[in-house]
C-alpha positions, 0 to 999 in steps of 0.5 A, a space after each residue: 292110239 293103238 300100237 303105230 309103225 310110223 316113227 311119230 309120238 303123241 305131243 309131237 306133230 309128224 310132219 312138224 318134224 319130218 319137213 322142218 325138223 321141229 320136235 317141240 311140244 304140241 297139242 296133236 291128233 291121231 290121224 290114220 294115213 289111210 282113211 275111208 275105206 282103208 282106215 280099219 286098216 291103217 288101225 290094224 297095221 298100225 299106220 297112224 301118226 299124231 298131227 298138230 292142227 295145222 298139218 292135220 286139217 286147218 292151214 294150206 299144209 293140211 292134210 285133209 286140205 293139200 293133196 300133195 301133203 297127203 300123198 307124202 304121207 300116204 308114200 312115207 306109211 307105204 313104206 313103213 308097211 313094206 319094211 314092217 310087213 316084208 312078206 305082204 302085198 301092200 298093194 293087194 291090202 290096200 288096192 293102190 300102190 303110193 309110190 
């Protein structure tokens, strides 16, 4: 994974940590918050955390799989742009404002 903004680490899951406070070990996969047309972005700005399985694309909680899930995370990398990148437009990037 190149250079991220988010406050997450390989082998441990972002949203494991953020939603129930577990920081333990686990396989993870890289995740860009802003996908399809935005993902060359999400790369570039760094907005990209690591995931385990189940918050990344396989249970009730995923992100590929729950929209709500996803927002929250989409809200969470807005943020992490505009406190990184203060003299920037977030909205005129990325073309949508998530909070």
């Amino acid at each position: 994974m190149a250079k991220t903004i988010m406050n997450t680490r390989k082998n441990e899951c972002y949203l494991c940590r953020k939603l129930y406070g577990n920081d333990g070990w686990v396989e993870t996969e890289e995740h860009h918050v802003f996908g399809g047309p935005n993902r060359k972005l999400s790369e570039h700005y760094g907005l990209k955390v690591y995931l385990c399985d189940g918050h990344h694309q396989h249970s009730a909680e995923a992100v590929h799989v729950n929209a709500e899930m996803l927002r929250k995370l989409q809200q969470d990398g807005q943020r992490a742009f505009e406190e990184a990148h203060p003299d920037l437009d977030f909205m005129a990037i990325f073309g949508r404002n998530y909070l």
